[in-house]
C-alpha positions in Angstrom: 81.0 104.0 112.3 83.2 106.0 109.9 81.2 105.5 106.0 83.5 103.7 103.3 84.5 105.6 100.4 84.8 103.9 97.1 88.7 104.3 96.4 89.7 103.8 92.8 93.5 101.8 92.8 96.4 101.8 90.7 99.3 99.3 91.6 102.9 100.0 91.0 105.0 96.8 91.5 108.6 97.5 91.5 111.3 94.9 90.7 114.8 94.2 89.4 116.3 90.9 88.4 113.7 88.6 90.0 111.4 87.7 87.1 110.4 84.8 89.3 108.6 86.2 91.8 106.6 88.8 90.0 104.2 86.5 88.8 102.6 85.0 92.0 102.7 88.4 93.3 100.9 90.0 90.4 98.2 87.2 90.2 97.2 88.0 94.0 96.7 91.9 93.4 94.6 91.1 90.4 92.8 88.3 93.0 92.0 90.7 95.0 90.5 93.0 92.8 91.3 96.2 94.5 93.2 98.1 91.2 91.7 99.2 88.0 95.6 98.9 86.6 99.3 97.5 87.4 102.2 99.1 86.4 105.5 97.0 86.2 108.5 99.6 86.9 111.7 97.1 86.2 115.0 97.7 87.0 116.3 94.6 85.9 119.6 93.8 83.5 119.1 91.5 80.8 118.2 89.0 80.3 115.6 89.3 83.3 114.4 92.4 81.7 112.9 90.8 78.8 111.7 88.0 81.0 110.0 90.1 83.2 108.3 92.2 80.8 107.1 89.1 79.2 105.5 88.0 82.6 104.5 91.3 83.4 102.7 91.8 80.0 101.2 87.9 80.2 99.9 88.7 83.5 97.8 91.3 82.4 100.2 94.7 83.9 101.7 97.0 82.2 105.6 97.1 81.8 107.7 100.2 81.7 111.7 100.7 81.9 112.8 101.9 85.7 115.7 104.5 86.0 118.0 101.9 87.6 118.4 104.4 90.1 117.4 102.3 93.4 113.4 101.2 94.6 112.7 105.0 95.5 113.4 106.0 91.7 111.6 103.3 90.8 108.4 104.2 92.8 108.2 107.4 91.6 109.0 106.2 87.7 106.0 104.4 88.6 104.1 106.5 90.2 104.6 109.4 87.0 103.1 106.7 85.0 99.5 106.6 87.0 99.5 110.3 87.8 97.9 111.3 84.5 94.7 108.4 84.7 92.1 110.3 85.8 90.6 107.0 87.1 93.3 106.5 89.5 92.4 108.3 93.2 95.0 106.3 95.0 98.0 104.6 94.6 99.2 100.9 96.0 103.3 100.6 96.0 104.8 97.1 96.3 107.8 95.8 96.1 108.2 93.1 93.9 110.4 91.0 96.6 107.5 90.7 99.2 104.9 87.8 99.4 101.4 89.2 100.3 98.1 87.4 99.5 94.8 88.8 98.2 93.2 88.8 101.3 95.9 91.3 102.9 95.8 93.7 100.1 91.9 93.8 100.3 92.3 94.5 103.9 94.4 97.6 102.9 92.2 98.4 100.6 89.2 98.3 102.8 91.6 100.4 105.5 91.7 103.2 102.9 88.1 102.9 101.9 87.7 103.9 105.3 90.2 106.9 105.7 90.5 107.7 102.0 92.8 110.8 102.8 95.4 108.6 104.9 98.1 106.3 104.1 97.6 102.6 104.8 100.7 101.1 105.6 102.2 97.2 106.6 101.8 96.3 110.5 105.0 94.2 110.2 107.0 92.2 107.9 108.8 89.0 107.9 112.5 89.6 107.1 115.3 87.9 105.5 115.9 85.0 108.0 112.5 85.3 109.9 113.4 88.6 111.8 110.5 90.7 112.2 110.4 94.5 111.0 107.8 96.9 112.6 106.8 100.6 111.2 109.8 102.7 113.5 110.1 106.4 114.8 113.9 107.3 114.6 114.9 108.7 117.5 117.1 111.8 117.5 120.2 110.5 115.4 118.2 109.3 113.1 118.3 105.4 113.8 115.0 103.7 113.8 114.5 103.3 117.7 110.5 101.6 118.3 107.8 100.4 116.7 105.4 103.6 115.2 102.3 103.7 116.9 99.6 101.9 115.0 97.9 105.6 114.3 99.5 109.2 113.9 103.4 108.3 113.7 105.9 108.8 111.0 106.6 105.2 110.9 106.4 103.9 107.1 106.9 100.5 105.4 107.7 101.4 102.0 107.7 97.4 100.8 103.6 97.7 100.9 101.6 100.9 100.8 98.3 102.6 99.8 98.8 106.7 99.4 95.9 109.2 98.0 97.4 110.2 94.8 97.6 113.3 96.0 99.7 112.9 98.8 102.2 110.8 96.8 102.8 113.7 94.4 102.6 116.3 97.3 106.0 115.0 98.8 110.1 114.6 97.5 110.9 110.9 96.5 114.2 111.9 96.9 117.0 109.6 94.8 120.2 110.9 96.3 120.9 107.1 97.3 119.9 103.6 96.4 118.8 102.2 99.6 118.5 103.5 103.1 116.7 105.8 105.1 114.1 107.3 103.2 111.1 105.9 104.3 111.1 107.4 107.4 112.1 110.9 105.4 108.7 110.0 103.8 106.7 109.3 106.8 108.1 113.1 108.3 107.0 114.7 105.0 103.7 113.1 104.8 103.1 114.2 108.8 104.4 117.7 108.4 101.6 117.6 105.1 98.8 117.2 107.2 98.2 113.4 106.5 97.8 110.6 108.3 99.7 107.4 108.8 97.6 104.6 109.8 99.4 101.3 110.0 97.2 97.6 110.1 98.8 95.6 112.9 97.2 92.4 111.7 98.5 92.8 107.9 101.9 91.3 107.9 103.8 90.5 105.0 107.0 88.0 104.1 109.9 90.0 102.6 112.9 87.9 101.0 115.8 88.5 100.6 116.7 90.9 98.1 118.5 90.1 94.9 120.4 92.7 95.2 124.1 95.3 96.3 122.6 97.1 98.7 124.8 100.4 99.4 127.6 100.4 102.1 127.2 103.7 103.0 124.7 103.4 105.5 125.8 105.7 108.0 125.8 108.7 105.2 122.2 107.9 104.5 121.0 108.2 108.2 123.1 111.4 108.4 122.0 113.0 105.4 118.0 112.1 105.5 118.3 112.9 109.5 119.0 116.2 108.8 116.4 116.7 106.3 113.8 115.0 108.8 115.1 117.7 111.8 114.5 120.7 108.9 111.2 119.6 108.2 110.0 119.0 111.6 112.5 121.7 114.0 114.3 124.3 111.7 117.7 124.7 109.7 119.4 125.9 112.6 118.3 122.7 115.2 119.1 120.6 112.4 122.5 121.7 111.7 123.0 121.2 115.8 122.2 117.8 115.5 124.0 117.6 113.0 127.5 118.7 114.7 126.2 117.1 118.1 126.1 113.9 116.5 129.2 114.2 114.7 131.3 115.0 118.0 130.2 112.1 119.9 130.1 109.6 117.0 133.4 110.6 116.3 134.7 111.1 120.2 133.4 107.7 121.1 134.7 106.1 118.0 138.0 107.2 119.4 138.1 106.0 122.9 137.2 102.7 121.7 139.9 102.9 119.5 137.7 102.2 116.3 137.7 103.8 112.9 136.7 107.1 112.1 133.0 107.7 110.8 134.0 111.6 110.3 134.0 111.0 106.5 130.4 110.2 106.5 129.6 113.3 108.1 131.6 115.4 105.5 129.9 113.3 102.7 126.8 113.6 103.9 127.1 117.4 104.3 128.9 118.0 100.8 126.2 116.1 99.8 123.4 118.3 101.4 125.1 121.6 99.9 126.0 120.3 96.2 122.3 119.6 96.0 120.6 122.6 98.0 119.1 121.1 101.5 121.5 122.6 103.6 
């Protein structure tokens, strides 16, 4: 039986216009006694920012400005804040639009205590509308494809997470869009780091829905983080196959069924990789 590590926690909630549900959410993490701190990184417009950072301050956390740049900028304007405590050893991300109770974040907590070098992740999630969401592997386009196995995969669920510290700072939050496939961009990095991903099969979680635009373009994100997940894990070369491969039949079967184009995603996507240097 594997010894439990003391594991010292710092909590970064992240929100934006949904002042409402922070409170519940923050009393449970300080229920559960698992952090020495929370950290409140808001995204909201007024006049839910003042609101919130009311809340957030009454509730014990403290409250700092996001970028407004989408959840991933917001974890890691969190995150910047705890990485100078020297108390902190590991860091819990949630997103301030999921309902979890104390007694699922202690069981992360005790997860880590056990494996203090992995990341403890979600087993499954209630969706908007009561559709469950597992951990995926993305198959070779990109598109999430199967549940991640319950140790070892690159699976993530970014709602609710427990990283080392160092792990967190070790890979690229990258911000290039709002929402869309970046956990799983994550999950790779994390993997080709040496680190395990252990995911809790019994912690499940309730995720609303959102308050919030989510981007349209989708099918750019899978493109774009796809290629950066083929880099990482095959080589420049494989990845720019893919890359064209994917683009041919995409747009060859678009075509034949007489449907729109999706070339423009592709081109997006790649002017996107070389403008910012991941090509």
């Amino acid at each position: 039986m594997k010894q439990e590590v003391d594991v010292l926690v710092g909590a970064v909630v992240i929100t934006r216009n949904e002042p409402d549900r922070l409170e519940p959410l923050v009393r449970e993490i300080h229920v559960s006694a698992i952090s020495r701190c929370v950290v409140v990184s808001d995204d909201s417009d007024e006049p839910y920012a003042s609101i919130t950072k009311r809340i957030a301050e009454d509730s014990g956390a403290e409250y700092v400005c996001g970028p407004k740049k989408g959840p991933v900028a917001n974890r890691l304007n969190g995150l910047n804040v705890l990485a100078s405590r020297k108390d902190i050893t590991h860091v819990l991300f949630i997103d301030g639009d999921i309902q979890v109770d104390a007694t699922s974040l202690q069981s992360l907590h005790q997860a880590s205590q056990r494996e203090p070098g992995a990341i403890i992740c979600v087993g499954v999630r209630e969706g908007p509308g009561g559709r469950t969401i597992w951990p995926t592997e993305v198959n070779w386009k990109g598109v999430r494809c199967r549940p991640a196995p319950q140790r070892g995969g690159t699976g993530l669920s970014d709602q609710l997470m427990l990283w080392p510290l160092h792990a967190a700072l070790a890979v690229e939050w990258d911000t290039t869009y709002n929402y869309g496939y970046s956990e799983a961009w994550l999950g790779v990095q994390a993997r080709s780091k040496g680190y395990t991903i252990v995911i809790i099969p019994g912690l499940n979680v309730v995720h609303t829905a959102p308050n919030r635009d989510c981007s349209r373009d989708t099918e750019e994100q899978r493109i774009f983080y796809n290629f950066l997940i083929k880099r990482e894990t095959h080589g420049r070369v494989y990845a720019w196959m893919v890359f064209v491969t994917d683009m041919v039949l995409s747009c060859g079967k678009r075509a034949l069924l007489f449907r729109r184009s999706n070339l423009y995603a592709y081109l997006r996507a790649a002017q996107r990789l070389i403008s910012l240097g991941k090509s």
